[in-house]
C-alpha positions in Angstrom: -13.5 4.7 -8.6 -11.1 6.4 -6.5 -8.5 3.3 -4.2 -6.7 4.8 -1.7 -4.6 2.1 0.1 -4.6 2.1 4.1 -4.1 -0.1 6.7 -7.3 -1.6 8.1 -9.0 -0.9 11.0 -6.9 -2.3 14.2 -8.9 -5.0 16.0 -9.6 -4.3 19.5 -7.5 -2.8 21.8 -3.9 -2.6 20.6 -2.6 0.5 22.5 1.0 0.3 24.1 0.8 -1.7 27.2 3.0 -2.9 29.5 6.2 -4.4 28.6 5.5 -7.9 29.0 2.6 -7.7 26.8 4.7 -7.0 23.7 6.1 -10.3 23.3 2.8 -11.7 22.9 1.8 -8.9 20.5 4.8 -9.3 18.0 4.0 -12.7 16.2 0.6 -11.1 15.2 2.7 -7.8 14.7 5.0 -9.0 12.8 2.6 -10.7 10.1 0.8 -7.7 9.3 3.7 -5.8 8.8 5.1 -8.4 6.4 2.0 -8.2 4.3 2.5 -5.0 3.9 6.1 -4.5 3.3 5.9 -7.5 0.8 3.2 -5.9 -1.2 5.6 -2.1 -1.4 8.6 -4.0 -1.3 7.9 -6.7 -4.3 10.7 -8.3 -2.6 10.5 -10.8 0.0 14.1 -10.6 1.4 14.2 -7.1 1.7 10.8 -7.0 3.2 11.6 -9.8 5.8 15.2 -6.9 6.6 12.9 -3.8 6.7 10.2 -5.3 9.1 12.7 -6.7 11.2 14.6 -3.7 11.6 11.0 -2.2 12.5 10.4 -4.5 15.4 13.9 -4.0 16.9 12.9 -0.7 16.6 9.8 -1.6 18.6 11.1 -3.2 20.9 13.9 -0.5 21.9 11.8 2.6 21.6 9.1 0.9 23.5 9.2 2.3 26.4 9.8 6.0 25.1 6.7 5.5 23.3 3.5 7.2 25.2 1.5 8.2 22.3 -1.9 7.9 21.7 -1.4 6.0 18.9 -2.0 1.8 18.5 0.3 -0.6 18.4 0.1 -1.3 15.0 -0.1 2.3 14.1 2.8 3.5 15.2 5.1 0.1 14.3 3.3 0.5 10.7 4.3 4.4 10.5 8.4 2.9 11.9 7.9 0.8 8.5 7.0 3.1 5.9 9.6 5.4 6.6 12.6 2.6 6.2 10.5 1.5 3.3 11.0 5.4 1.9 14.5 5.8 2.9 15.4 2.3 1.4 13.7 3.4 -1.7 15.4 6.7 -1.7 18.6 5.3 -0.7 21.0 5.8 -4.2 21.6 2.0 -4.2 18.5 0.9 -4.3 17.4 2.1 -8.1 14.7 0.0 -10.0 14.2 0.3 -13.9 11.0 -0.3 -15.0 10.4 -2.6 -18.2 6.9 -1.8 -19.9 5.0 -4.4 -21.8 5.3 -3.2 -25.9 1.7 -2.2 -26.0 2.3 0.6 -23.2 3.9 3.2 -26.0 0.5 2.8 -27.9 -1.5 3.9 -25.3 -3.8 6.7 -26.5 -4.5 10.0 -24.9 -7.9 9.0 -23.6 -6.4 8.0 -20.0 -6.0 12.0 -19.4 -9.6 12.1 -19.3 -10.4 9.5 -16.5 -8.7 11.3 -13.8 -8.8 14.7 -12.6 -6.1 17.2 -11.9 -5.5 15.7 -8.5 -5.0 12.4 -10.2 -8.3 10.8 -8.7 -10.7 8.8 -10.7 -13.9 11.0 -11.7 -15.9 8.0 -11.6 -16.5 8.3 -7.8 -17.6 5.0 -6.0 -21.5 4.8 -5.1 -22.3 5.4 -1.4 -24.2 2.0 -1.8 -21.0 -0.3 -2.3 -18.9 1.8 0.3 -18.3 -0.4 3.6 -20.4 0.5 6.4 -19.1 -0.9 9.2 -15.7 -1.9 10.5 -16.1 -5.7 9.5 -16.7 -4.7 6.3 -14.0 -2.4 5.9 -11.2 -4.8 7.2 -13.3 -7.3 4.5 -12.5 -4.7 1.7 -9.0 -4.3 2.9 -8.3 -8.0 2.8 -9.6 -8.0 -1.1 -7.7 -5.5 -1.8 -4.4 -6.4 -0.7 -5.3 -9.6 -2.7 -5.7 -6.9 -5.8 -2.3 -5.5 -5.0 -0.8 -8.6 -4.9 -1.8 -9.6 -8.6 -0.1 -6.3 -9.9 2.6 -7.2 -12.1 5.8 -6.5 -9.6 7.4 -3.2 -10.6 3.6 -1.7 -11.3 2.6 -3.0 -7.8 5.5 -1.3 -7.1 5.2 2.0 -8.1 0.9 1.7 -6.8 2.3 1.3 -3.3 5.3 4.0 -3.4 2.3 6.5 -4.4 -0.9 5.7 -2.6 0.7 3.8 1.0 4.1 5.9 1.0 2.4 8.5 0.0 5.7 9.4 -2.5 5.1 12.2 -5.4 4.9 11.5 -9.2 8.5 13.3 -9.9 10.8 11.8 -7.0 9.0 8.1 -7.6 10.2 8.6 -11.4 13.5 9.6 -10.0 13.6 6.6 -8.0 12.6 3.8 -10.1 14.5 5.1 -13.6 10.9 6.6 -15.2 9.5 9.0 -17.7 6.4 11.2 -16.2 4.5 9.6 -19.1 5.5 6.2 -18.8 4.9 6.7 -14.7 1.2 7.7 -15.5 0.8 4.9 -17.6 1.9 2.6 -15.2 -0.4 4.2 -12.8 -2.8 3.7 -14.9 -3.0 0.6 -15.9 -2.5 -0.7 -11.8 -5.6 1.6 -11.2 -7.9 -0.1 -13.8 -6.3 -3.6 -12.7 -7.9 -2.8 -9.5 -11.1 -1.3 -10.3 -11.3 -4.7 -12.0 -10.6 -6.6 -9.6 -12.4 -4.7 -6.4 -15.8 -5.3 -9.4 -15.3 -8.7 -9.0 -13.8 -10.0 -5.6 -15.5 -7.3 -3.5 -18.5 -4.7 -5.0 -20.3 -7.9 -6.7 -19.4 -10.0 -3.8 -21.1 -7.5 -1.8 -23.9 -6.4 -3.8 -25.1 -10.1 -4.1 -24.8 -10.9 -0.2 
């Protein structure tokens, strides 16, 4: 079961508009950005700075801004990169504590993912969503599933799969061993395989 954390689907028309249609846009804004700065950011303070900074950002460049891209697109992409640079910023470093059992992990995790680091135990097409409901349904639950990751392995899940932030520079950043990285990587992506079974596939095969 491969997880690859996105955004969900923007509901209905959120393109740029005029200027006097942002205000009304940037409570709703706002929220969806906190959800997901609070689940990269583990942090509530620094996710309230970082979103905040992404709205004034908003706000300012607004009017440069003739892209095709939504609303929330392009104030979610503003976010990730002052997400990045405050994680690569050289005063931000996290160390990582594992749990005792992690050193006794055996080499049997190699197996479950291939070179590209993706689960070979693909999803079947019949639990996939199938329509947009349904895919902002499975986003929901799986934000939920991020949110029970311990903090620094939720952590490290959302610098890799929504930051999009390689193995090496993430174990630069947050004070790690390659090893102890995959483990951690490991053990978020069987926390959520878990917990996608039960809050979403069963949920969904038994509707």
């Amino acid at each position: 079961m491969t997880l690859t954390y996105s955004q969900p689907p923007a509901q209905g028309n959120d393109r740029p508009g005029p200027a006097d249609d942002l205000d009304a846009q940037l409570p709703a804004l706002r929220q969806r950005l906190l959800r997901h700065a609070r689940l990269a950011l583990r942090d509530g303070s620094v996710a309230e700075d970082l979103v905040q900074d992404t709205l004034m950002a908003v706000v300012e460049q607004r009017d440069r801004h003739r892209g095709a891209a939504s609303l929330v697109t392009w104030a979610t992409a503003i976010l990730k990169n002052k997400i990045a640079d405050w994680y690569r910023s050289s005063t931000r470093r996290r160390m990582v504590q594992l749990a005792p059992g992690d050193e006794n992990m055996d080499q049997t995790i190699d197996a479950l993912y291939d070179a590209n680091g993706a689960y070979t135990d693909p999803i079947p097409a019949w639990q996939q969503p199938d329509n947009l409901m349904e895919q902002r349904q499975m986003m929901t639950a799986l934000d939920r599933c991020v949110s029970y990751l311990p903090v620094q392995t939720g952590r490290i899940f959302m610098m890799h799969q929504w930051l999009g932030f390689e193995t090496a520079e993430i174990c630069e950043r947050v004070g790690v061993t390659a090893e102890n990285c995959r483990k951690i990587m490991h053990r978020a992506r069987m926390a959520l395989r878990d917990c996608m079974q039960r809050d979403w596939i069963q949920t969904k095969a038994s509707a």
